[in-house]
N, C-alpha and C positions, 0 to 999 in steps of 0.2 A: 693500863696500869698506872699512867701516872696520875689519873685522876682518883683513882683509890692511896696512891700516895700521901697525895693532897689531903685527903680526907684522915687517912690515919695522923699524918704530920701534926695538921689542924686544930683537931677534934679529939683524937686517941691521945697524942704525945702533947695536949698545948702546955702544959707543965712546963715544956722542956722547950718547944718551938716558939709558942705564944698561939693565944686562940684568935683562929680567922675565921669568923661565920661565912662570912661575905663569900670567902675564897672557897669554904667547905659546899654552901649552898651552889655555885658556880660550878665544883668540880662535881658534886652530884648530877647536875643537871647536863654536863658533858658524857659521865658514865652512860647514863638513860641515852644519850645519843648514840653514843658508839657500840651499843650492847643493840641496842634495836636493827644496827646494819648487821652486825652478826646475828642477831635472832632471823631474820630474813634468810642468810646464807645458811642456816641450819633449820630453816622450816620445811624442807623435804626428809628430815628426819634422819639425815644420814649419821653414819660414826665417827666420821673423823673431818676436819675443819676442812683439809687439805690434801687429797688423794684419797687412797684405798687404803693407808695404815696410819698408826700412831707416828706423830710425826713431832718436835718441837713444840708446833704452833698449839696443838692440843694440849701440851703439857702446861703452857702459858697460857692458855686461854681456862682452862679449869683452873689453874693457881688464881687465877686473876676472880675467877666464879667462887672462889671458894673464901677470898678475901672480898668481895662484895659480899660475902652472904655472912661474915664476921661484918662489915660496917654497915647490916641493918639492908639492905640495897637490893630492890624483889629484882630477879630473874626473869626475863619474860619465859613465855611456856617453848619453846625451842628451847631456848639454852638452858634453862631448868633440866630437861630430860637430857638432855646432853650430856648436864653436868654429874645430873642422876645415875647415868649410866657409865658413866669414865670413874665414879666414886665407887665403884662397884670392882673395878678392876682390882684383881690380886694386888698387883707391883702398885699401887693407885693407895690401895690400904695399909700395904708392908713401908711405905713412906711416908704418909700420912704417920703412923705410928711413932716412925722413928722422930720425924721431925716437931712432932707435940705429944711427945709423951711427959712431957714436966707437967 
């Protein structure tokens, strides 16, 4: 998350923050790290990050997929379907909704 931070801070808000390429291209390149150890830990295809049900970590970790996929930022194919799949969820849509409905 904090390297999607960065990116929005940077890049999205420099208006307000000041633009940092340097720091944005940095924090991209940390994203692609950290997304690739989790693409690994979901490449048996399972449904949830951590046990047998929806747990926090899943709710964060698709927030997290879903604000990469707002700052431009590919998915490897695990966490893609992952995220595919968790975006799919009733309660997953009925919040999505509320929270960007403007």
């Amino acid at each position: 998350a904090t390297a999607l931070y960065v990116i929005r801070r940077h890049r999205d808000l420099a208006s307000v923050y000041g633009a940092a390429p340097v720091a944005v291209d940095a924090a991209k390149a940390y994203f692609k790290r950290q997304i690739t150890v989790v693409n690994k830990v979901l490449a048996d295809d399972r449904d949830f990050l951590a046990g047998d049900a929806l747990s926090a970590a899943d709710i964060h970790l698709v927030t997290c997929c879903d604000w990469a996929v707002h700052c431009a930022l590919e998915l490897p194919s695990a966490v893609a379907a992952y995220h595919a799949r968790h975006r799919q969820r009733p309660a997953y849509t009925a919040a999505f909704t509320v929270n960007y409905s403007r």
